[in-house]
Backbone as numpy.savetxt, mean C-alpha at the origin, in Angstrom:
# Nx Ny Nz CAx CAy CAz Cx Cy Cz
-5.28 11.37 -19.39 -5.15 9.91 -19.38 -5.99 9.32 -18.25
-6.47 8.16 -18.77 -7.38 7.82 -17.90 -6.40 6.72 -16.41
-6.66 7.18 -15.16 -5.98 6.43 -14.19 -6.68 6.02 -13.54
-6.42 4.51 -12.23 -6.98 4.33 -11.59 -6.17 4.49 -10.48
-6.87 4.53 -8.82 -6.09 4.71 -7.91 -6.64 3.40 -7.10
-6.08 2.37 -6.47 -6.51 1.44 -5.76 -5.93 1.11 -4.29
-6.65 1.21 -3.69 -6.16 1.35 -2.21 -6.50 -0.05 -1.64
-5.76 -0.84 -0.76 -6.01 -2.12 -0.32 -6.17 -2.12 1.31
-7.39 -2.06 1.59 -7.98 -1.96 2.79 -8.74 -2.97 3.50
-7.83 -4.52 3.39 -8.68 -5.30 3.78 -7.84 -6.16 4.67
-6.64 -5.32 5.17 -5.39 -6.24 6.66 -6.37 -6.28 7.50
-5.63 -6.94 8.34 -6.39 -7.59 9.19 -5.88 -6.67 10.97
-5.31 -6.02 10.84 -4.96 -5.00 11.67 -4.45 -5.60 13.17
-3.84 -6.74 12.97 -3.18 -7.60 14.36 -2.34 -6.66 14.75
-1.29 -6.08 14.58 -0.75 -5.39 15.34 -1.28 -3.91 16.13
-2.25 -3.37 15.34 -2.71 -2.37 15.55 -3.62 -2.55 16.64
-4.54 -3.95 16.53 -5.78 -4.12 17.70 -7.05 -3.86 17.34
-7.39 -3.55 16.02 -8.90 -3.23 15.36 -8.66 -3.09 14.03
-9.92 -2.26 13.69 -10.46 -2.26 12.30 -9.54 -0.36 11.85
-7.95 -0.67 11.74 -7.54 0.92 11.33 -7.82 1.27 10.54
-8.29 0.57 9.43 -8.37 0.87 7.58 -9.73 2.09 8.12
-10.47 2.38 9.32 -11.67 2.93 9.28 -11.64 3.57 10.28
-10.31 4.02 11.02 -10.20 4.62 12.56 -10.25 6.40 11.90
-11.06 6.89 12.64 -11.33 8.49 12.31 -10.22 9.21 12.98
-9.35 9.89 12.25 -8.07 10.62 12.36 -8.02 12.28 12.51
-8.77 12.48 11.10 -9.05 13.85 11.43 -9.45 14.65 11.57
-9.51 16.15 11.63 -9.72 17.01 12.80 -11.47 17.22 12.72
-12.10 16.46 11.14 -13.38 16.42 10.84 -13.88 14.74 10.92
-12.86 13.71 11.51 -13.35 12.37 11.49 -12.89 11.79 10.53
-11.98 12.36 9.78 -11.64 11.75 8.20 -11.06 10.77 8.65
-10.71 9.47 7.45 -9.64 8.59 7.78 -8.72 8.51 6.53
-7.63 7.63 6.93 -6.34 7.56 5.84 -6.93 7.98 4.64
-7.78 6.94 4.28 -8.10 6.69 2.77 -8.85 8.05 2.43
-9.63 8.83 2.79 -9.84 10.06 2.38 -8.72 10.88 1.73
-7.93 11.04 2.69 -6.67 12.12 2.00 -6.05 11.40 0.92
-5.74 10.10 1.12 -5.18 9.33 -0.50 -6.22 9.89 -1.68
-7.46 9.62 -1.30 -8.51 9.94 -2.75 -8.43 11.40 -2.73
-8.59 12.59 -1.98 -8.43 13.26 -2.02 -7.57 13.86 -3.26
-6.05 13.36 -2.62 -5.02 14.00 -3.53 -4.94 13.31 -4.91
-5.53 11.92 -4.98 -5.36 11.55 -6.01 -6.52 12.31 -7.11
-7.62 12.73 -6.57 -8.63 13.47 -7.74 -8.16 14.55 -7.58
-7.12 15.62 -7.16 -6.83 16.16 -7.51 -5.91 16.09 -8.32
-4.92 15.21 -8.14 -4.06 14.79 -9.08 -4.26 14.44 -10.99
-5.70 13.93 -10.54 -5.88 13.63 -12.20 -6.23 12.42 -12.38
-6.37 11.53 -10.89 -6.96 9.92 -11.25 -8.74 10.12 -11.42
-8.96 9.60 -12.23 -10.78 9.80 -12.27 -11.47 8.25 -11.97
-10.97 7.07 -11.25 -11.63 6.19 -11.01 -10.87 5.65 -9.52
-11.47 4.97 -8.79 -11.01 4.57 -7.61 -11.41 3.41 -7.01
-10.99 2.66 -7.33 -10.77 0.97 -6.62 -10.58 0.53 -4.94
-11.49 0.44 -4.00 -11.22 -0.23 -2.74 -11.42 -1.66 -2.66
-10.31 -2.23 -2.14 -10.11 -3.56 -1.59 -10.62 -4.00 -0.22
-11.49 -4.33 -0.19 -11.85 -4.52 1.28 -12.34 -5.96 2.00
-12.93 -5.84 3.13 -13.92 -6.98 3.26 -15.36 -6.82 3.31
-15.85 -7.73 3.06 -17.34 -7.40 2.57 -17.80 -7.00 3.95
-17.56 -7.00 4.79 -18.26 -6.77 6.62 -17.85 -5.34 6.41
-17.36 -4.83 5.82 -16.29 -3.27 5.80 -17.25 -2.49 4.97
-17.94 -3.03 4.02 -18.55 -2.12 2.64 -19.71 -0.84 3.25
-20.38 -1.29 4.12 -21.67 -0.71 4.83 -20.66 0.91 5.38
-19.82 0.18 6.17 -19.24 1.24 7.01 -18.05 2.15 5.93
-17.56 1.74 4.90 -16.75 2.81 4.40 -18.03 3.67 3.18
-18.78 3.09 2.99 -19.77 4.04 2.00 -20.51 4.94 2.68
-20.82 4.92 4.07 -21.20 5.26 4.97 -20.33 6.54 5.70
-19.16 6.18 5.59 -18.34 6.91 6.31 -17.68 8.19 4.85
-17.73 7.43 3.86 -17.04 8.74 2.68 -17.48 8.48 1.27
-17.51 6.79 1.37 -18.07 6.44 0.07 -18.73 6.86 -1.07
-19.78 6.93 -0.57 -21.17 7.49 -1.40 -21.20 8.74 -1.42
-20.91 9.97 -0.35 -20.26 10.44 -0.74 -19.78 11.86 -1.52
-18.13 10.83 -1.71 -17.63 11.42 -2.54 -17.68 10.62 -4.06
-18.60 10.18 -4.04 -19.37 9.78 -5.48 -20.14 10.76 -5.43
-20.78 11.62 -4.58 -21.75 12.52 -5.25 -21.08 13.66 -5.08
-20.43 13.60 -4.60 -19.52 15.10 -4.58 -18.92 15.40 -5.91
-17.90 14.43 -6.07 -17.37 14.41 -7.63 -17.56 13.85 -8.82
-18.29 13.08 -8.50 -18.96 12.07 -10.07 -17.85 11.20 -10.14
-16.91 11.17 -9.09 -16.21 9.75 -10.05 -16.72 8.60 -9.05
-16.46 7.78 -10.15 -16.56 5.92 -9.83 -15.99 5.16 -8.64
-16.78 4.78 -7.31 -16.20 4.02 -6.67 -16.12 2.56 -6.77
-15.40 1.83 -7.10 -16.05 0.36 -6.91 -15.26 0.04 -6.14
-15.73 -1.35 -5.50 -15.65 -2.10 -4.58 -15.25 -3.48 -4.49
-14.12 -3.74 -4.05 -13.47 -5.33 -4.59 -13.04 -6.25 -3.14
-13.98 -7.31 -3.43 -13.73 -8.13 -1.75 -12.54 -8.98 -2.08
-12.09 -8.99 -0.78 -10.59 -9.75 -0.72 -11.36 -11.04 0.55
-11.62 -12.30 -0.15 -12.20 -13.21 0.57 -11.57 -14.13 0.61
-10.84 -14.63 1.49 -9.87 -16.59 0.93 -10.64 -17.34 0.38
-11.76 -17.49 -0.10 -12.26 -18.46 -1.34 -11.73 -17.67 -2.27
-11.33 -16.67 -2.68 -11.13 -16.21 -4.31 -9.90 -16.57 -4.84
-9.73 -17.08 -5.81 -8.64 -17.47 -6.87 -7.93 -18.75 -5.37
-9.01 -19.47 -5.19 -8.04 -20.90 -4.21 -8.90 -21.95 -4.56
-9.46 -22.25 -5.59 -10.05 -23.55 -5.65 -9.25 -24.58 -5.64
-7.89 -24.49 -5.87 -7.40 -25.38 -6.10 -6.51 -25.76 -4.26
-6.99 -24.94 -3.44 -7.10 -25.28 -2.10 -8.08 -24.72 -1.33
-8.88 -25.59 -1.57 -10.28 -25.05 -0.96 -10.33 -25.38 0.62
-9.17 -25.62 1.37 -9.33 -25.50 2.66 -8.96 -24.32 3.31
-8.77 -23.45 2.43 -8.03 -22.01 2.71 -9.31 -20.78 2.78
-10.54 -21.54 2.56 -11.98 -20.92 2.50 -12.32 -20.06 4.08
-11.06 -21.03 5.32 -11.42 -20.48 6.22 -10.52 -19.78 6.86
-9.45 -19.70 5.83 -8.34 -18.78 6.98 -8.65 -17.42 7.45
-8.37 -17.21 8.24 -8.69 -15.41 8.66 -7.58 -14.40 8.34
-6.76 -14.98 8.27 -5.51 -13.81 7.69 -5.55 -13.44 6.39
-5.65 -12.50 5.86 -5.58 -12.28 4.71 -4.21 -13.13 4.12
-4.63 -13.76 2.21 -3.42 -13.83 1.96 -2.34 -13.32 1.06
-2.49 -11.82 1.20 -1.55 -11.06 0.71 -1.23 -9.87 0.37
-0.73 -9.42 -0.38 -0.97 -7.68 -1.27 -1.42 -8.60 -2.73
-1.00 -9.51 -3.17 -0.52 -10.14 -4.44 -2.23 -10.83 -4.66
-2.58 -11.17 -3.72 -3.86 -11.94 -3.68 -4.96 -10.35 -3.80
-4.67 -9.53 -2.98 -5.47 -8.37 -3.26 -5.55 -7.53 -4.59
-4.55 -7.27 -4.84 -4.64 -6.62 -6.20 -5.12 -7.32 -6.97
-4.84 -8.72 -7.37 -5.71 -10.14 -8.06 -7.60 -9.86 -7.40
-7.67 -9.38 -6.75 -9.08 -9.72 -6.25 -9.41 -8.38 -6.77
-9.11 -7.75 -7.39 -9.68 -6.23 -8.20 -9.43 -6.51 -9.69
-9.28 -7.41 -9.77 -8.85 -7.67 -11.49 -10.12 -7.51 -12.38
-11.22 -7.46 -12.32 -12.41 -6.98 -12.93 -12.67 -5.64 -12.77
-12.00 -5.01 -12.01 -12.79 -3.46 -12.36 -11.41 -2.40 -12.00
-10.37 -3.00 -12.75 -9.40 -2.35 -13.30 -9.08 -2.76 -15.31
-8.73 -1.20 -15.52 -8.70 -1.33 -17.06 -7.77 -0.86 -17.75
-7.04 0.56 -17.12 -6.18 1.56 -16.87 -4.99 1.53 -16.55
-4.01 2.22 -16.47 -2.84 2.00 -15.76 -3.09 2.71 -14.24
-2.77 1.97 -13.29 -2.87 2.18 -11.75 -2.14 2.36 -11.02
-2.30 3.13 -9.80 -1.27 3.13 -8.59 -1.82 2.18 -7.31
-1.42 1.71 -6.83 -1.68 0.83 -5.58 -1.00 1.18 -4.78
-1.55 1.57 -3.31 -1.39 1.95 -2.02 -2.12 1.20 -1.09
-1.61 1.18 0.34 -2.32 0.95 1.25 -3.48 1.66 1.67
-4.19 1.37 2.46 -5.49 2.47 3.15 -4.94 2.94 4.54
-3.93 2.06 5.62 -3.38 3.28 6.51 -2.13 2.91 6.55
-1.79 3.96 5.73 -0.90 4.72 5.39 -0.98 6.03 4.65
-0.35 7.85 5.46 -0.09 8.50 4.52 1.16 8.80 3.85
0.72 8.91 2.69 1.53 8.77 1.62 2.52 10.44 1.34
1.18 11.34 1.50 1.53 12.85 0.99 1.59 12.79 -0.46
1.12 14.25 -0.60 0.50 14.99 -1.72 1.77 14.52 -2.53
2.71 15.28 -2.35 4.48 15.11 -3.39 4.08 13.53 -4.10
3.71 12.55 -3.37 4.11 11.00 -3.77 3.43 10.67 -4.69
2.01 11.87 -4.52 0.63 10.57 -5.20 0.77 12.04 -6.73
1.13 13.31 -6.43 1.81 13.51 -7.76 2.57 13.25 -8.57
3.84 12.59 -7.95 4.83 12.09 -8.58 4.18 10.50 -9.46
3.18 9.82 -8.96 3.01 8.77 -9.36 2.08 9.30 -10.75
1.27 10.13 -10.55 0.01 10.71 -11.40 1.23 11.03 -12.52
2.30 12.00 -12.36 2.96 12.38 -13.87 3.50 10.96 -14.43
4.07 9.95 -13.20 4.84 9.04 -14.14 4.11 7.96 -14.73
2.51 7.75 -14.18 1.82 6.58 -14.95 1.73 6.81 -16.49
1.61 8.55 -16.91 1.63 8.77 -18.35 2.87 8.13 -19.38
3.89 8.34 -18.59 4.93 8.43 -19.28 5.92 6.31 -19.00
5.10 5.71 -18.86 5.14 4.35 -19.10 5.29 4.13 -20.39
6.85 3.35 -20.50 6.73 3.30 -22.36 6.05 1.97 -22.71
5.54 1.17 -22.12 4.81 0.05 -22.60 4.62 -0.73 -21.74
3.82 -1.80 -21.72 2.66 -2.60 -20.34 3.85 -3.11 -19.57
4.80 -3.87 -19.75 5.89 -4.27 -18.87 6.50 -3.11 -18.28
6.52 -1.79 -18.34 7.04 -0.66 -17.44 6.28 -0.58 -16.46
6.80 0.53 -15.18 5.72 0.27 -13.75 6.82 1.10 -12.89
6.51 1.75 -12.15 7.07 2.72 -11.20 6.61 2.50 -9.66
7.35 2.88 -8.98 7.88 2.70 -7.45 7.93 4.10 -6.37
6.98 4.43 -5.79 7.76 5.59 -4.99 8.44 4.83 -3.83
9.71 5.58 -3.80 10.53 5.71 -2.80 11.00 6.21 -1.84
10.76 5.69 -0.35 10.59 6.72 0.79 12.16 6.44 1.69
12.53 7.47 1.81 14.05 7.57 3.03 13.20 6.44 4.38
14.11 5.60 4.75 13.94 4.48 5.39 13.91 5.12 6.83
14.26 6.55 7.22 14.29 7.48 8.75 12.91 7.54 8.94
12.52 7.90 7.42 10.96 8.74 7.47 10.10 8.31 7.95
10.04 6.28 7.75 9.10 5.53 8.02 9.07 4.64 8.87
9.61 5.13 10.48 9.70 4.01 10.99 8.49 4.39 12.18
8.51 3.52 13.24 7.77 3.65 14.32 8.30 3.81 15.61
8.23 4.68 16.52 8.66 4.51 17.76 8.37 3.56 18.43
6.50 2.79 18.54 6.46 2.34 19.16 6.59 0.51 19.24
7.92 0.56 17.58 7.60 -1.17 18.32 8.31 -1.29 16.26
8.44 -2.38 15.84 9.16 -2.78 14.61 8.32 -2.49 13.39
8.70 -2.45 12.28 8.43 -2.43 11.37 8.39 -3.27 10.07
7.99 -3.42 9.02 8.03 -4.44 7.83 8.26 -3.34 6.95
9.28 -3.43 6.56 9.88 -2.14 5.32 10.73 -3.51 3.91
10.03 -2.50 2.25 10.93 -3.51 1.46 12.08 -3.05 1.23
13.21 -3.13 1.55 14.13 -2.15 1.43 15.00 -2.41 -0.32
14.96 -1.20 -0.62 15.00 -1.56 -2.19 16.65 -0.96 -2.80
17.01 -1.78 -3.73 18.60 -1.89 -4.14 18.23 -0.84 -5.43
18.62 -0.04 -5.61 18.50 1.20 -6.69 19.95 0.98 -7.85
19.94 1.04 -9.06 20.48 1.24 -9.89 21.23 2.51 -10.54
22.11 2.80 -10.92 22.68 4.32 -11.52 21.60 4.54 -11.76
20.99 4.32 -12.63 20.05 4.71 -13.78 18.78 4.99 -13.21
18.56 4.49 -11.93 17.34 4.81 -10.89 16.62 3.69 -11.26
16.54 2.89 -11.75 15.60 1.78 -11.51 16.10 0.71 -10.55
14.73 0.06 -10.17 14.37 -0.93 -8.97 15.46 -2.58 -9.75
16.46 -2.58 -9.05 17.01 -3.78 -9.11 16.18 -5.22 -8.26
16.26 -4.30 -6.96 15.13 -5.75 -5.97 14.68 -5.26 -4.67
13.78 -5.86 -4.43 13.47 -4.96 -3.04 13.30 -6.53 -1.86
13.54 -6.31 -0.83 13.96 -7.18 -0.03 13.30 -6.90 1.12
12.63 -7.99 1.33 11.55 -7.49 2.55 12.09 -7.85 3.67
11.93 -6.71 4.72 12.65 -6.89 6.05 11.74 -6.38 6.84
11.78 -7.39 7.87 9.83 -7.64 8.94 10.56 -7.00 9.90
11.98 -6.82 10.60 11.94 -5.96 12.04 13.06 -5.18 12.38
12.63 -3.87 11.64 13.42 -2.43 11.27 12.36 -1.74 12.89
13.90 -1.05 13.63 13.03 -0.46 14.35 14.61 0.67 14.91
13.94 1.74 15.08 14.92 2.99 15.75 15.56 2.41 17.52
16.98 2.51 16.89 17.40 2.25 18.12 17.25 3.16 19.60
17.83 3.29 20.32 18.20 4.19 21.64 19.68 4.58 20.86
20.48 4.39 20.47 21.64 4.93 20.26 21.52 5.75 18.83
19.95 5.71 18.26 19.70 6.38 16.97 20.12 5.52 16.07
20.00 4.61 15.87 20.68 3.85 14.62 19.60 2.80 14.68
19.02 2.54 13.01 17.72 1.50 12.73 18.70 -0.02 12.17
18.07 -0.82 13.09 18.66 -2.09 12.95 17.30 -3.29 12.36
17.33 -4.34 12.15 16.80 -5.22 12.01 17.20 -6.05 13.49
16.14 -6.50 14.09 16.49 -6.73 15.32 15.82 -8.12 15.20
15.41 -8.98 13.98 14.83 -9.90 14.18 15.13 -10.77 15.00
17.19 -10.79 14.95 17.79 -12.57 15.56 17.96 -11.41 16.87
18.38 -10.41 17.27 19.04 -9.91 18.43 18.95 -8.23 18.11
18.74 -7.66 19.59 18.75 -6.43 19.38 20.64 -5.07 18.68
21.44 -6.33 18.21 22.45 -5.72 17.74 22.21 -6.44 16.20
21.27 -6.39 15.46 21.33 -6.61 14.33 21.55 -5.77 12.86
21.55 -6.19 11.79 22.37 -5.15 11.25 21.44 -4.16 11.09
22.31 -3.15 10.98 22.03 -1.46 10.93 21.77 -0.82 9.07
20.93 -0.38 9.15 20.33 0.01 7.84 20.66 1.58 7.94
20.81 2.36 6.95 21.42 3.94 6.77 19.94 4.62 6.70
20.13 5.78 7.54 18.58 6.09 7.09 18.23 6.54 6.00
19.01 6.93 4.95 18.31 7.36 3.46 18.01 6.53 2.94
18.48 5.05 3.07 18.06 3.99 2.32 16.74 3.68 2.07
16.22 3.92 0.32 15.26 3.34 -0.19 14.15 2.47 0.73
12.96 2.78 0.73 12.07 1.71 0.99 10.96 1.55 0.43
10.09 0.46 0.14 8.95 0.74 -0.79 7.67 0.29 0.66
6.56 1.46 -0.07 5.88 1.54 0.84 4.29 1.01 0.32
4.23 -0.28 -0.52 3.44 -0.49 -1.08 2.71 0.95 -1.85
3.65 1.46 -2.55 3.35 2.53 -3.82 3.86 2.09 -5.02
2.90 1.52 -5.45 3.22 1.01 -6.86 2.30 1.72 -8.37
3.08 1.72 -9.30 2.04 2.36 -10.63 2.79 0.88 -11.65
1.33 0.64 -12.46 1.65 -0.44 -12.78 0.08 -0.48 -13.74
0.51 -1.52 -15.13 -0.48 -1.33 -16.18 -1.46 -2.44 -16.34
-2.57 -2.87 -16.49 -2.93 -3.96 -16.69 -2.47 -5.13 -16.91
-1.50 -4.72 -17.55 -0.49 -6.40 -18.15 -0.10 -7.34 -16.97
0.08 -6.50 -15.67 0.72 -7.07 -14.70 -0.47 -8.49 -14.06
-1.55 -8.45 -14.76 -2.51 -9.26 -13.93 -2.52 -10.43 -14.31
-1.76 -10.86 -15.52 -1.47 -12.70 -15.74 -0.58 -12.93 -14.91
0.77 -11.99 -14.27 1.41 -12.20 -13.98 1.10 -12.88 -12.22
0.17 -11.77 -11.70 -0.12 -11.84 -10.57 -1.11 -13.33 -10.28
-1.90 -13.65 -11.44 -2.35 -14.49 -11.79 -1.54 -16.13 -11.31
-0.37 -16.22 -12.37 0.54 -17.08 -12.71 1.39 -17.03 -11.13
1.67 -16.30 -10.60 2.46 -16.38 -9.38 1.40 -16.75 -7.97
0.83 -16.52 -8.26 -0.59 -17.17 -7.01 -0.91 -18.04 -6.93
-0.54 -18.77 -8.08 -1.04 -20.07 -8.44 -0.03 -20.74 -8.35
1.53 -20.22 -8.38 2.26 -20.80 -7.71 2.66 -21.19 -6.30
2.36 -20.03 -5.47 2.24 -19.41 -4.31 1.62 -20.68 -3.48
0.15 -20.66 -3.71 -1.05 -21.74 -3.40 -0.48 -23.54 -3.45
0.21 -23.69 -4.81 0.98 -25.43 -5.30 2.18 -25.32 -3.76
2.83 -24.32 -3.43 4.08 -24.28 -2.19 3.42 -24.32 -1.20
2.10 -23.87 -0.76 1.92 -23.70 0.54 1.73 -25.18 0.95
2.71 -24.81 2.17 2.17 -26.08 2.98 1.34 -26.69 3.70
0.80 -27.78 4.12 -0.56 -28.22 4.77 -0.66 -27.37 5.99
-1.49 -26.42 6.41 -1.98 -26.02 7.55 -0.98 -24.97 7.94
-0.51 -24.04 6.59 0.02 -22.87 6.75 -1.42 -21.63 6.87
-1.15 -21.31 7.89 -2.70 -19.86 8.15 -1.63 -18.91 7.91
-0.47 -18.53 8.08 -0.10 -17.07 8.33 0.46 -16.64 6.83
1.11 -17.53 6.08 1.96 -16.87 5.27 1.56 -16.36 4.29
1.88 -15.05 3.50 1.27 -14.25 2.55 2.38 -13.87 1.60
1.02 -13.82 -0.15 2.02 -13.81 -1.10 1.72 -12.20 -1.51
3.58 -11.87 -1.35 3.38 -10.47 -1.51 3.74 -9.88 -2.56
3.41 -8.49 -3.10 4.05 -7.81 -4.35 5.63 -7.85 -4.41
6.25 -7.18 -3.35 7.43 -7.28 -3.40 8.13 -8.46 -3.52
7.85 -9.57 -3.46 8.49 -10.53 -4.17 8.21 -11.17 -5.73
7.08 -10.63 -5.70 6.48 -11.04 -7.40 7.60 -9.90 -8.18
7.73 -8.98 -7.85 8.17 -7.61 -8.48 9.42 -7.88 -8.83
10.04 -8.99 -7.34 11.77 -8.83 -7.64 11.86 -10.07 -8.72
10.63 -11.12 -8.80 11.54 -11.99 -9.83 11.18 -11.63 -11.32
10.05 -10.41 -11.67 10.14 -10.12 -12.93 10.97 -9.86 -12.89
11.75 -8.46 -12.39 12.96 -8.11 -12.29 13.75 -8.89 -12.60
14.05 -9.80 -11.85 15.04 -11.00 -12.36 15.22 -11.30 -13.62
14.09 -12.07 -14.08 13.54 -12.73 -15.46 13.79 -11.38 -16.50
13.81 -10.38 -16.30 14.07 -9.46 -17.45 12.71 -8.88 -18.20
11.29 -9.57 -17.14 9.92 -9.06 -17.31 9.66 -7.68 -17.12
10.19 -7.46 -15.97 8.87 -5.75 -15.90 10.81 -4.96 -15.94
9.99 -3.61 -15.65 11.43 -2.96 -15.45 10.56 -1.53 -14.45
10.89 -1.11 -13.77 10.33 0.01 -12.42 11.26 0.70 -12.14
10.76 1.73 -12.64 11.69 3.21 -12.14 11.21 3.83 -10.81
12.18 4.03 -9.65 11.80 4.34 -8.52 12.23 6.18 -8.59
11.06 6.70 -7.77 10.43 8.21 -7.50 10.62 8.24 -6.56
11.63 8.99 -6.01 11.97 9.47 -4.78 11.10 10.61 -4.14
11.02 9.99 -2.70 9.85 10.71 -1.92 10.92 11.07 -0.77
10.50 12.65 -0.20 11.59 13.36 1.10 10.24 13.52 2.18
9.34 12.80 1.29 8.05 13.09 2.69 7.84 12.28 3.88
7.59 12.55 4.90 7.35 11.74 5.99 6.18 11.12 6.08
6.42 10.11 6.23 5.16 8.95 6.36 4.90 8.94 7.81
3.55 8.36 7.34 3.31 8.26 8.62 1.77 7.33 8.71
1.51 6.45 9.54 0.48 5.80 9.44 0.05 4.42 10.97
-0.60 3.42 10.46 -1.44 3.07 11.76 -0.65 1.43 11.92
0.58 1.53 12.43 1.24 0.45 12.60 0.45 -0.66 13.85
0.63 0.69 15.02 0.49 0.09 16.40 -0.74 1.10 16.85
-1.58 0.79 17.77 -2.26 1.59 18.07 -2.05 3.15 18.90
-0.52 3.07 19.14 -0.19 4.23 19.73 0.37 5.40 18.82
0.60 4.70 17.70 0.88 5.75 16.21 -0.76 6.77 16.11
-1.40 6.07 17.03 -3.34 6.98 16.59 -2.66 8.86 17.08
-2.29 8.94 18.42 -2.32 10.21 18.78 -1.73 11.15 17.75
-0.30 10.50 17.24 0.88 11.20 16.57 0.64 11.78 15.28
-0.70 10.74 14.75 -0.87 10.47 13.23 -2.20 11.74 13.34
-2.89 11.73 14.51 -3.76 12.92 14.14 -2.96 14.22 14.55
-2.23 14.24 14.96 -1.44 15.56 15.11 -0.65 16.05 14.29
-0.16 15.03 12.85 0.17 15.16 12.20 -0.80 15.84 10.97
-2.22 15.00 10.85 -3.24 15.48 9.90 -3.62 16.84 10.20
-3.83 16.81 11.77 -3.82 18.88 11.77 -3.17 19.81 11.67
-2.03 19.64 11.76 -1.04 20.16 11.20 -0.80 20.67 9.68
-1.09 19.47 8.67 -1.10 19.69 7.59 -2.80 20.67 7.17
-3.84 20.27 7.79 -4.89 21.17 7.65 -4.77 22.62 8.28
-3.79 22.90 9.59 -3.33 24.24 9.82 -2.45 24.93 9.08
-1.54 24.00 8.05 -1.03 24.66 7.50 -1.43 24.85 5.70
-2.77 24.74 5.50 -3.77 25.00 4.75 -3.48 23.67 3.50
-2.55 22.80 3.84 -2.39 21.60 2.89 -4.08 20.95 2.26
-4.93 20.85 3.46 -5.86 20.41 3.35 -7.05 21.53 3.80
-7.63 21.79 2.84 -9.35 22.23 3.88 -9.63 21.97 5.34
-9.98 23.00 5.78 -10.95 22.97 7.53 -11.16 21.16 7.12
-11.85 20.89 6.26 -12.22 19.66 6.42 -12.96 19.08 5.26
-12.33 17.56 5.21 -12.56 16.54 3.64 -14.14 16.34 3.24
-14.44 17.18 4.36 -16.31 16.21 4.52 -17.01 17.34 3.82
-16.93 18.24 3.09 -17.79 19.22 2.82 -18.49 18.99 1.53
């Protein structure tokens, strides 16, 4: 079956302090997005979609791009995430610098997707287990409104050095995604217990197995009127001389849900994440990638 894998590499990296979507990690210079494509052509995806910014294109074709187009023959294309796209109808938004969204990104790849897809971030790893689990379940989609979720234990993914934005997701008997609920400041206590500390550092306490979605989504073409139709709602709400606020998947997701539109079966993941929150996650995250290359997960190295 033909898949696509699309990685969205075009944040703006404020908390982190630079350009992470392109920070060299491992033990050969690799970065995030290598090991995602990696596992995904092994997995069985044969096309691959980056979201980026056009200032970014030189340096990621440069850095793996081109390539691993000649390495493997598959298809890279390239999709800019610019605030003029899909805002004419607020064309003062031509100059914001924040990106505006996941929802606006995946919309900004809508021409060179055809397939049923998985969507991930670029730093973030995911692990091999996740991006297989997504590869068997894109087949087995019973029709364009179906769409799948991996699901990561909420311990796995946090940060030592500072809060987190986790969607924390309400699971059904039956394992499907009821709603996922985005919560901006999940962080490990001193007494071991992960709270939301937005109003006060005694805020409520989240269990650590609890569900989270880690922008891992599999999902079929159909979804792009949708993403369409909600952006355009998104854009009519914003208010005059809003720069920060962004329209995200996880809320598009929970009101199909609602409406009785899509339906998402969540894939439980026991893997540890791990990725480029803050800039002090850099040391941990390459000690983590050699690790997995010492323990022969990966080749001496992605670059060969």
């Amino acid at each position: 079956m033909d898949m696509t894998l699309v990685v969205m590499a075009a944040g703006l990296g404020s908390r982190y302090g630079g350009v992470k979507q392109i920070e060299r990690l491992g033990p050969d210079g690799e970065i995030l997005m290598e090991y995602a494509i990696y596992d995904a052509l092994r997995a069985g995806f044969d096309r691959i979609v980056l979201i980026i910014k056009p200032q970014m294109l030189q340096d990621v074709r440069a850095l793996f791009g081109d390539r691993i187009e000649q390495r493997t023959g598959v298809r890279i294309d390239y999709a800019f995430q610019t605030p003029e796209r899909f805002t004419a109808a607020r064309p003062e938004l031509a100059q914001r610098q924040k990106p505006l969204g996941t929802v606006h990104a995946v919309l900004c790849a809508r021409d060179a997707i055809e397939t049923p897809f998985a969507v991930i971030n670029a730093d973030d790893f995911y692990g091999r287990g996740a991006i297989d689990a997504i590869a068997a379940a894109l087949p087995e989609l019973r029709g364009a409104q179906d769409a799948a979720m991996v699901g990561y234990r909420l311990k796995n993914t946090v940060s030592p050095f500072g809060t987190v934005t986790r969607g924390v997701c309400h699971v059904n008997e039956q394992g499907m995604l009821d709603r996922v609920v985005e919560t901006f400041h999940l962080k490990p206590c001193d007494d071991g217990k992960i709270r939301d500390i937005q109003e006060n550092g005694d805020g409520p306490v989240y269990a650590p197995e609890t569900p989270v979605s880690m922008n891992f989504w599999g999902f079929t073409p159909w979804l792009f009127e949708k993403l369409d139709a909600y952006f355009k709602d998104f854009l009519r709400a914003l208010p005059d001389g809003e720069l920060k606020k962004e329209c995200l998947l996880p809320s598009l997701i929970g009101e199909l849900i609602d409406r009785g539109e899509l339906s998402v079966s969540v894939l439980r993941s026991s893997a540890r994440w791990f990725g480029m929150t803050y800039h002090e996650d850099k040391e941990m995250v390459q000690r983590e990638l050699q690790k997995l290359h010492d323990a022969g997960v990966y080749p001496k190295t992605l670059r060969a």
